[in-house]
mmJSON file of the N, C-alpha and C atoms, coordinates in Angstrom:
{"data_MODEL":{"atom_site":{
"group_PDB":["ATOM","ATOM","ATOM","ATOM","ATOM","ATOM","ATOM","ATOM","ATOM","ATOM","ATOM","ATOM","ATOM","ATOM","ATOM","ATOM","ATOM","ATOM","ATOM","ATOM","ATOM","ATOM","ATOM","ATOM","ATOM","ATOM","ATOM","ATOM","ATOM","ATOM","ATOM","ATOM","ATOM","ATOM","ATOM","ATOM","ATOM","ATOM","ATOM","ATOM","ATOM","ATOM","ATOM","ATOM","ATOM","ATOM","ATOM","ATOM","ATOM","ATOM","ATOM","ATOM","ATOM","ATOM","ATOM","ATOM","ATOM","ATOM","ATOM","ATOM","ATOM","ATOM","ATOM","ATOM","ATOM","ATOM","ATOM","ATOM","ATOM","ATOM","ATOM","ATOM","ATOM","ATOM","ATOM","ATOM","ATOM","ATOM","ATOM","ATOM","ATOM","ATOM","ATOM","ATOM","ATOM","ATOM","ATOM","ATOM","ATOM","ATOM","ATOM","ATOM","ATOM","ATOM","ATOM","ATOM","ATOM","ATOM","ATOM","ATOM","ATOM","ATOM","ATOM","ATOM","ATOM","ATOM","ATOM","ATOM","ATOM","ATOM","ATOM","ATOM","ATOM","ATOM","ATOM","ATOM","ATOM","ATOM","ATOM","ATOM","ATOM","ATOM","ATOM","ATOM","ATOM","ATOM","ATOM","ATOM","ATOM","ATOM","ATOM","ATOM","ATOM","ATOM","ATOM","ATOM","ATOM","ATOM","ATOM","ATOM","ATOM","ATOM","ATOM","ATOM","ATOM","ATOM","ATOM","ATOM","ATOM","ATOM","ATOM","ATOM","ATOM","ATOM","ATOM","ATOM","ATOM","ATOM","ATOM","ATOM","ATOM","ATOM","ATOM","ATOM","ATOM","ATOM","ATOM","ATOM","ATOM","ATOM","ATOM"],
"id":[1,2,3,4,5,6,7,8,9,10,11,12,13,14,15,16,17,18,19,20,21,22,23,24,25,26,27,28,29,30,31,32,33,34,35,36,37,38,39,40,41,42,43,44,45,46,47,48,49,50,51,52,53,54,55,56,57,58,59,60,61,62,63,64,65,66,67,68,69,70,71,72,73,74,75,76,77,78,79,80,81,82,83,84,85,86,87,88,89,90,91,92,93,94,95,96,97,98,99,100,101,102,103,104,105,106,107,108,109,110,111,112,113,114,115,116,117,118,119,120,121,122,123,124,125,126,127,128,129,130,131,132,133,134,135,136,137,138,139,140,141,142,143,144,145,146,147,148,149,150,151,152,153,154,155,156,157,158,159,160,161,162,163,164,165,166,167,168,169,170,171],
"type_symbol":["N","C","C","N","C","C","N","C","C","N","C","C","N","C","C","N","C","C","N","C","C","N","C","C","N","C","C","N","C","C","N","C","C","N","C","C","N","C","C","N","C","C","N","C","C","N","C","C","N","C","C","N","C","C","N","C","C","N","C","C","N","C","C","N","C","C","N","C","C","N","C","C","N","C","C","N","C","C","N","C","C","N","C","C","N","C","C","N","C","C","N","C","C","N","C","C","N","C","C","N","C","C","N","C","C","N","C","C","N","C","C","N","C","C","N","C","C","N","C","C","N","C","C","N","C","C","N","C","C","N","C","C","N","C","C","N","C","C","N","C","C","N","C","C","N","C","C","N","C","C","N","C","C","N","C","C","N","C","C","N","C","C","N","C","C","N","C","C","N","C","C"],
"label_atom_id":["N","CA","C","N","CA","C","N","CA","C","N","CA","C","N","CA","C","N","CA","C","N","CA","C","N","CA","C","N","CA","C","N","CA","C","N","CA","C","N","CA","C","N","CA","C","N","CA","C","N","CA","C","N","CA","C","N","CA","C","N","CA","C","N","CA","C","N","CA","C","N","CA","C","N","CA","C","N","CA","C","N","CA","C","N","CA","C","N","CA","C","N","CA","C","N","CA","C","N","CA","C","N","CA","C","N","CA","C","N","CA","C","N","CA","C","N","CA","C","N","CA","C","N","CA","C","N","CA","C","N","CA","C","N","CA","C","N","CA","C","N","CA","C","N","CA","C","N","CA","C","N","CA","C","N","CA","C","N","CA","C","N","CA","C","N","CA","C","N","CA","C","N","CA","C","N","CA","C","N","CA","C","N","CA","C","N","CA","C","N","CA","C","N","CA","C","N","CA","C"],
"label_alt_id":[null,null,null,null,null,null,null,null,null,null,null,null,null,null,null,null,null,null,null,null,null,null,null,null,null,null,null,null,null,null,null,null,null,null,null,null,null,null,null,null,null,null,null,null,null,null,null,null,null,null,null,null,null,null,null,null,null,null,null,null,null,null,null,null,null,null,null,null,null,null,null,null,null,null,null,null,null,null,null,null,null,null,null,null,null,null,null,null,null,null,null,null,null,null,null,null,null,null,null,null,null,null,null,null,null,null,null,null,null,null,null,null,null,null,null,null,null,null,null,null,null,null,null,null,null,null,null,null,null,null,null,null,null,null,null,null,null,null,null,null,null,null,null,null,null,null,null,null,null,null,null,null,null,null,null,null,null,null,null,null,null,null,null,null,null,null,null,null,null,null,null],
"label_comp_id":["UNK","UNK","UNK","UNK","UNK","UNK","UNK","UNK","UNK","UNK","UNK","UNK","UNK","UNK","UNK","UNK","UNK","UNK","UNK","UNK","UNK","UNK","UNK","UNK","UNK","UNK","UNK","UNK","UNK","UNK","UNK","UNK","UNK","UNK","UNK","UNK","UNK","UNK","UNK","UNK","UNK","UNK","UNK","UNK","UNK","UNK","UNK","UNK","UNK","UNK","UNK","UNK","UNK","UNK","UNK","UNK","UNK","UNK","UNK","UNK","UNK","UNK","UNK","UNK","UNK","UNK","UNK","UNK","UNK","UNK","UNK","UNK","UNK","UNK","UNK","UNK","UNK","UNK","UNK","UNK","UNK","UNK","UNK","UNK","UNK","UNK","UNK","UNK","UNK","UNK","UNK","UNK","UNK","UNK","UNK","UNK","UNK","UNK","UNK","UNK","UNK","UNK","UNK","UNK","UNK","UNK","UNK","UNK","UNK","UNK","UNK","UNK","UNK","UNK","UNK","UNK","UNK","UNK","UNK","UNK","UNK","UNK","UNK","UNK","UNK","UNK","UNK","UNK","UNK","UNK","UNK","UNK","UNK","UNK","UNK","UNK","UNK","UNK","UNK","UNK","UNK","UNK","UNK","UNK","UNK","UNK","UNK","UNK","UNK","UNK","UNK","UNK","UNK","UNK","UNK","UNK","UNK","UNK","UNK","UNK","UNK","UNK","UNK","UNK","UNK","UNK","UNK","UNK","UNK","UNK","UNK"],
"label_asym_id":["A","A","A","A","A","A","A","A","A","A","A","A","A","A","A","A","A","A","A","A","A","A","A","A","A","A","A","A","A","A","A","A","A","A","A","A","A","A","A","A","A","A","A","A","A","A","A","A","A","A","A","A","A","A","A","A","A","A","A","A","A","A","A","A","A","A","A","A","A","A","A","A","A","A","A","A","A","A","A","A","A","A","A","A","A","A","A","A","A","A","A","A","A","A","A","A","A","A","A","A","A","A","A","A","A","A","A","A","A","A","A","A","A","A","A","A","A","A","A","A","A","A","A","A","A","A","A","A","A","A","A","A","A","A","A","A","A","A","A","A","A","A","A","A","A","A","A","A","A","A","A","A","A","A","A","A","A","A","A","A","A","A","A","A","A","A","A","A","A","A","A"],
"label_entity_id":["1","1","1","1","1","1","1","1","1","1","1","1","1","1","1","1","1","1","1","1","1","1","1","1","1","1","1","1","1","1","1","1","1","1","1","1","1","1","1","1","1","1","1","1","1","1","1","1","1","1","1","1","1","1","1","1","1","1","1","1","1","1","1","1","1","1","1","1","1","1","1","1","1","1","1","1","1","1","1","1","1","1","1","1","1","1","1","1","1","1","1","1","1","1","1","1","1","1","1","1","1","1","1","1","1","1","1","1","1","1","1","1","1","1","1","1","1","1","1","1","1","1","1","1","1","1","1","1","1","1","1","1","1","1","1","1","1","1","1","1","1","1","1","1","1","1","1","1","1","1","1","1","1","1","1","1","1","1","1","1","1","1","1","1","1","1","1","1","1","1","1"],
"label_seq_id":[1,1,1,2,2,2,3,3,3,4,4,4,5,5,5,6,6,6,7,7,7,8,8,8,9,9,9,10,10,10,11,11,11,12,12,12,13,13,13,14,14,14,15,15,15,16,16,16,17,17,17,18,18,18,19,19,19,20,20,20,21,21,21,22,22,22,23,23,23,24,24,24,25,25,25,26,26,26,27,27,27,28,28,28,29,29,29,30,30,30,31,31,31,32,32,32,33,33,33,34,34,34,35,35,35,36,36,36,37,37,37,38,38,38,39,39,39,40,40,40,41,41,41,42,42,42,43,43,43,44,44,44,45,45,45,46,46,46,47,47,47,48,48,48,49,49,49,50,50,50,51,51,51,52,52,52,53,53,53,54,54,54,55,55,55,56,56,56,57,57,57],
"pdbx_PDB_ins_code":[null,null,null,null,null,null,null,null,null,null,null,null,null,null,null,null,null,null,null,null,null,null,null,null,null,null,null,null,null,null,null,null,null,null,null,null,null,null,null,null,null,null,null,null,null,null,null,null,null,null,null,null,null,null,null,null,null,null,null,null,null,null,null,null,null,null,null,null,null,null,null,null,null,null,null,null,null,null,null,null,null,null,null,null,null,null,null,null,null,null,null,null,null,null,null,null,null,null,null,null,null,null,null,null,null,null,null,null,null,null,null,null,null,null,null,null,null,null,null,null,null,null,null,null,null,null,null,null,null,null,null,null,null,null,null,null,null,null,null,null,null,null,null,null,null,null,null,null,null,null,null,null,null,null,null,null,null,null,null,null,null,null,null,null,null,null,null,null,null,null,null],
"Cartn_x":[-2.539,-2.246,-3.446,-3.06,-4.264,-4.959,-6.421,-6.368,-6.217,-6.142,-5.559,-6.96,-6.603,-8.237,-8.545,-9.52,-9.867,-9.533,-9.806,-9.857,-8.47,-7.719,-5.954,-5.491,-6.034,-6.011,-6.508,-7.151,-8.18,-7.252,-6.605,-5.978,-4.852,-3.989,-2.917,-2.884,-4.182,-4.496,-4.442,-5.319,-5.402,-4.318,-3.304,-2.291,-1.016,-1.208,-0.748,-0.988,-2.588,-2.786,-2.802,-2.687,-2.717,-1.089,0.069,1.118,1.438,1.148,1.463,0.996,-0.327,-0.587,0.016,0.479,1.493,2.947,3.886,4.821,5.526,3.792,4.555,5.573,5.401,6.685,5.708,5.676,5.449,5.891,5.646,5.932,6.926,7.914,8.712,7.548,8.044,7.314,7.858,8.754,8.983,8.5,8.272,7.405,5.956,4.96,4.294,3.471,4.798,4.568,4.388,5.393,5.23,4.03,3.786,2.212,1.296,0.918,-0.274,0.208,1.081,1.625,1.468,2.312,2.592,3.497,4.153,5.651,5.835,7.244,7.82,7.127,7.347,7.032,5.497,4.674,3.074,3.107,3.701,3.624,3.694,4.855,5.302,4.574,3.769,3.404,1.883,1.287,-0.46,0.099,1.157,1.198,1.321,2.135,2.231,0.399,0.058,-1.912,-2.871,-2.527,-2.869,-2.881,-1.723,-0.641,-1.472,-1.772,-2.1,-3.767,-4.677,-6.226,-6.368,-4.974,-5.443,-5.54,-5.227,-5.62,-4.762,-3.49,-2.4,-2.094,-1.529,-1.378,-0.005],
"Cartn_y":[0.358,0.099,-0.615,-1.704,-2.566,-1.158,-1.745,-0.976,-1.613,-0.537,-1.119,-1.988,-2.846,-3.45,-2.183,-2.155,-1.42,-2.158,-3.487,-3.669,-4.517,-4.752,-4.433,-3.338,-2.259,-0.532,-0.935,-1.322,-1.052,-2.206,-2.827,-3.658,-3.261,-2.543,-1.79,-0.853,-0.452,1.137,0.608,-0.572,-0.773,-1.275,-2.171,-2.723,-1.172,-0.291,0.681,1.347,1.476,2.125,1.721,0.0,-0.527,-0.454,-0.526,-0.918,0.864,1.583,3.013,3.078,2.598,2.705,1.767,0.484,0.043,0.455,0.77,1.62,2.946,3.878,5.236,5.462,4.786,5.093,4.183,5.04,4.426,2.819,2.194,1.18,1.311,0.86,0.479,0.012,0.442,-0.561,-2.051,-2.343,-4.285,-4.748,-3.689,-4.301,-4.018,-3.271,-3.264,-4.864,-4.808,-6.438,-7.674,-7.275,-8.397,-8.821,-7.752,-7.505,-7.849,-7.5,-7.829,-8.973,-9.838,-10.604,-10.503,-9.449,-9.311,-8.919,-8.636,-8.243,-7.179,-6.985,-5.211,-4.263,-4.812,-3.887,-3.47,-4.648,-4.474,-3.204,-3.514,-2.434,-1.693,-1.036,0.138,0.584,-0.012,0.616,0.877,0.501,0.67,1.769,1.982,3.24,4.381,4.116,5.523,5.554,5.13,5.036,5.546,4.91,5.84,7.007,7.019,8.725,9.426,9.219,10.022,10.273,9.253,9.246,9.924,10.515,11.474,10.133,8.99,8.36,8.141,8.684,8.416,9.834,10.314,11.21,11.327],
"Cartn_z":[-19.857,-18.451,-17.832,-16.869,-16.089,-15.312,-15.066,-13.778,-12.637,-11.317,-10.222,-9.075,-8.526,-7.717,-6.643,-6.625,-5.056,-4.306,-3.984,-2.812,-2.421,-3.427,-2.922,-2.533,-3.338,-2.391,-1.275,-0.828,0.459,1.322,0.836,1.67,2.084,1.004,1.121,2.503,2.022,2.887,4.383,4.465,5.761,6.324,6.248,6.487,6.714,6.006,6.117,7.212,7.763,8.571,10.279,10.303,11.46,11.329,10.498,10.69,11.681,10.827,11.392,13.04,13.379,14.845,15.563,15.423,15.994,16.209,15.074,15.15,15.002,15.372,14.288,13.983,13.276,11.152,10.066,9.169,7.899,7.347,6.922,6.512,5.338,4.876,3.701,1.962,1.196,0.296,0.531,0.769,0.662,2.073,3.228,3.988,3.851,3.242,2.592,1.715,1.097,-0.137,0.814,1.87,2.547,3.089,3.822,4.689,3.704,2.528,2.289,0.679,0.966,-0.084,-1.469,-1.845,-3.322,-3.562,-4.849,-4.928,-4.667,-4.478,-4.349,-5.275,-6.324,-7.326,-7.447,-7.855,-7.407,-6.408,-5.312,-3.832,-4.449,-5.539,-5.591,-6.562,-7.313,-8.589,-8.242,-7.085,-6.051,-5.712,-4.737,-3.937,-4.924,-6.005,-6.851,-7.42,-7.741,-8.133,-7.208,-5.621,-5.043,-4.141,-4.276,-4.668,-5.507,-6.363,-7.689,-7.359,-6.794,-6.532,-5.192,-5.004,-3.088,-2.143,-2.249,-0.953,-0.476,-0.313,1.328,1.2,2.706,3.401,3.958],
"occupancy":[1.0,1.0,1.0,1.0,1.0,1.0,1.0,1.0,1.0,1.0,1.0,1.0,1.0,1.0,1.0,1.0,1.0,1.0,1.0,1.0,1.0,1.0,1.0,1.0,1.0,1.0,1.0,1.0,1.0,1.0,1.0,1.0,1.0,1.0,1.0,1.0,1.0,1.0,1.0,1.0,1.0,1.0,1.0,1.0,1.0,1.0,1.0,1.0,1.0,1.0,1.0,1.0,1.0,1.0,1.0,1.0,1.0,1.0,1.0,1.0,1.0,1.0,1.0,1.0,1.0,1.0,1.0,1.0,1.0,1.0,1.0,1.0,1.0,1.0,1.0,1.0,1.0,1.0,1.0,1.0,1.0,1.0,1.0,1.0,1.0,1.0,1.0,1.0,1.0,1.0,1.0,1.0,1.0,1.0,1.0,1.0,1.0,1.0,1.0,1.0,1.0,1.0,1.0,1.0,1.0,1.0,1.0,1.0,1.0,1.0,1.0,1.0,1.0,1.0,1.0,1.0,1.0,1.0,1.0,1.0,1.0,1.0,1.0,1.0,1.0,1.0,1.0,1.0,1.0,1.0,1.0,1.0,1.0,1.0,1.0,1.0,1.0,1.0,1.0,1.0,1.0,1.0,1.0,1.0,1.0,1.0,1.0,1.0,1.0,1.0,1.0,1.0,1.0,1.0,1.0,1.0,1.0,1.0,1.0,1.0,1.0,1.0,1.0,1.0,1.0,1.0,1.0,1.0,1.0,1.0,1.0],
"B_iso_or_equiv":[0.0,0.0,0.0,0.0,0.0,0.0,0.0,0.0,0.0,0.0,0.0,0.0,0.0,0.0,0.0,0.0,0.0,0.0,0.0,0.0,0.0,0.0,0.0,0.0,0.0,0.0,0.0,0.0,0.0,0.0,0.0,0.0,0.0,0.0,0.0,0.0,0.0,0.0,0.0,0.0,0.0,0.0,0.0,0.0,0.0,0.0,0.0,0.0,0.0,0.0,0.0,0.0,0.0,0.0,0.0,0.0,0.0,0.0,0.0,0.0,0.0,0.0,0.0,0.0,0.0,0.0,0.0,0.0,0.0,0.0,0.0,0.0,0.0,0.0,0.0,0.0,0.0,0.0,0.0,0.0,0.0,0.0,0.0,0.0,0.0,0.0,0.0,0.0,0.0,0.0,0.0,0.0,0.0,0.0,0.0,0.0,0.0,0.0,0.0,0.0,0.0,0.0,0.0,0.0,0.0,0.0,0.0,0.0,0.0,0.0,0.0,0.0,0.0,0.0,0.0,0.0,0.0,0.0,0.0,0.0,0.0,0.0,0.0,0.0,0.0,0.0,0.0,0.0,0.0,0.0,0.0,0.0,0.0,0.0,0.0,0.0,0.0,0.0,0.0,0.0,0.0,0.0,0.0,0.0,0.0,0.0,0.0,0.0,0.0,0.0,0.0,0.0,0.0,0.0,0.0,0.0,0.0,0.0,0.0,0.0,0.0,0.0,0.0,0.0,0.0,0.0,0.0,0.0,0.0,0.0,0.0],
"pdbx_formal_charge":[null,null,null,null,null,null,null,null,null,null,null,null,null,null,null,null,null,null,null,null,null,null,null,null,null,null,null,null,null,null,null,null,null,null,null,null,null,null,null,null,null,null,null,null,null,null,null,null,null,null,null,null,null,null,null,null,null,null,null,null,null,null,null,null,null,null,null,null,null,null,null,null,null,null,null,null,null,null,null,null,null,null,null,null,null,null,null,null,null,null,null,null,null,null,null,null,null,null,null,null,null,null,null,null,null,null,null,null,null,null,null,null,null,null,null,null,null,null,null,null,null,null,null,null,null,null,null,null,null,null,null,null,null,null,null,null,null,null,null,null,null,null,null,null,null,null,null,null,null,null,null,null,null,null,null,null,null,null,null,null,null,null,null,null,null,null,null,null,null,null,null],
"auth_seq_id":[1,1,1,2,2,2,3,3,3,4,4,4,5,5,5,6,6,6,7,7,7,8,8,8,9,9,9,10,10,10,11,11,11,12,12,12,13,13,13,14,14,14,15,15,15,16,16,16,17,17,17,18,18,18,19,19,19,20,20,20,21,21,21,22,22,22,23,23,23,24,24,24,25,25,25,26,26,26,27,27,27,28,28,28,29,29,29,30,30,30,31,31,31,32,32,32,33,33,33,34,34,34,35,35,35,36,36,36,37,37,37,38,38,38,39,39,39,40,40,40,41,41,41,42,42,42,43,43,43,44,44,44,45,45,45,46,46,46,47,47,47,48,48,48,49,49,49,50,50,50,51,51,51,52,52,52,53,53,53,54,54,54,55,55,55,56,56,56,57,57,57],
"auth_comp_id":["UNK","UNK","UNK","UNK","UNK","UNK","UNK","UNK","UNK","UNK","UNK","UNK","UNK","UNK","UNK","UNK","UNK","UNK","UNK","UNK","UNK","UNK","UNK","UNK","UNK","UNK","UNK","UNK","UNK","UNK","UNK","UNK","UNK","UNK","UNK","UNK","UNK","UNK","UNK","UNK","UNK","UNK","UNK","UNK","UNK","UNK","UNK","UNK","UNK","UNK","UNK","UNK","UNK","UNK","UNK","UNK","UNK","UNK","UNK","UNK","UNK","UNK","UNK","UNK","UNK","UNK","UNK","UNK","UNK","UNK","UNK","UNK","UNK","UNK","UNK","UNK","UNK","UNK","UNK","UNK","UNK","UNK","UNK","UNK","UNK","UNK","UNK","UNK","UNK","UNK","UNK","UNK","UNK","UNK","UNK","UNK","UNK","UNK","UNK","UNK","UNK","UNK","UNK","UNK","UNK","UNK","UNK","UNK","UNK","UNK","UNK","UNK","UNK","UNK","UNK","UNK","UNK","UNK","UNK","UNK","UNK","UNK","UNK","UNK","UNK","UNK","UNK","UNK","UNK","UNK","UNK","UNK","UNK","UNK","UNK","UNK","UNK","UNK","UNK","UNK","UNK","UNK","UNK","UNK","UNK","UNK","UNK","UNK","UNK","UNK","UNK","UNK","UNK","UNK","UNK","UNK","UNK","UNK","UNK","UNK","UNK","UNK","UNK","UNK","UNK","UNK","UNK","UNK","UNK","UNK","UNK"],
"auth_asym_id":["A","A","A","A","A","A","A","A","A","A","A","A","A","A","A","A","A","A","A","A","A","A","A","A","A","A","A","A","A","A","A","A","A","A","A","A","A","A","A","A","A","A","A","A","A","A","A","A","A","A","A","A","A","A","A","A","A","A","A","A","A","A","A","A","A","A","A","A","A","A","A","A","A","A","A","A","A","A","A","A","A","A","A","A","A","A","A","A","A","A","A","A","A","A","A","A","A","A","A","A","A","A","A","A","A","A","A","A","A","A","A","A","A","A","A","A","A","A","A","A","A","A","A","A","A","A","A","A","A","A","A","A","A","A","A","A","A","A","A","A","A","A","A","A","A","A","A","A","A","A","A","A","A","A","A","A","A","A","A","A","A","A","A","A","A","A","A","A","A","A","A"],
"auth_atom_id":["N","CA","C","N","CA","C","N","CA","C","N","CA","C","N","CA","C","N","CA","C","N","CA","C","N","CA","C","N","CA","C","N","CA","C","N","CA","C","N","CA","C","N","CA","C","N","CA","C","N","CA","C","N","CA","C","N","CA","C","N","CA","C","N","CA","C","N","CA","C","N","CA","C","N","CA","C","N","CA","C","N","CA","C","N","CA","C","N","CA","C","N","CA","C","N","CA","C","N","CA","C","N","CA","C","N","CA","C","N","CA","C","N","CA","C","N","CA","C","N","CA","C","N","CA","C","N","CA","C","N","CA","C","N","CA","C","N","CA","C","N","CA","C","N","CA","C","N","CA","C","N","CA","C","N","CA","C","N","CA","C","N","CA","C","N","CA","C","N","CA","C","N","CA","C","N","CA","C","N","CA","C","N","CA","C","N","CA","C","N","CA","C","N","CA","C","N","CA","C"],
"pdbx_PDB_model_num":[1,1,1,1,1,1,1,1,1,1,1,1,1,1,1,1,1,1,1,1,1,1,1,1,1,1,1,1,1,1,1,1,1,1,1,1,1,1,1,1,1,1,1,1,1,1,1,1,1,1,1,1,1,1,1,1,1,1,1,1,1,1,1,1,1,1,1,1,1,1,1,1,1,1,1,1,1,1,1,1,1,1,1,1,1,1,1,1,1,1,1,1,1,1,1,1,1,1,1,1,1,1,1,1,1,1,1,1,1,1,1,1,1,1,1,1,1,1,1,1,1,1,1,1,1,1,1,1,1,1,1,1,1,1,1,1,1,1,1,1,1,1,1,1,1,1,1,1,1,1,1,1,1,1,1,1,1,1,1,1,1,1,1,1,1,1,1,1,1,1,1]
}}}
């Protein structure tokens, strides 16, 4: 398995976290991909990684 970048985590994270203070609700994974331009899947396969490293809530 690759490993995952930090700082696509860190991009993830943040895009995650300004999207949440603008609309409290969570973001979608395909809006996610969108936001920080990469595929669905990429999205989905960062968030389960850092799921797993404790970093979302």
């Amino acid at each position: 398995m690759r490993s995952k970048s930090q700082q696509l985590m860190n991009e993830i994270s943040a895009y995650v976290d300004q999207y949440y203070s603008e609309r409290h609700t969570a973001p979608s994974v395909n809006e996610i991909a969108k936001g920080v331009g990469i595929a669905k899947t990429t999205s989905y396969r960062y968030l389960v990684a850092m799921n797993d490293l404790g970093m979302l809530r």
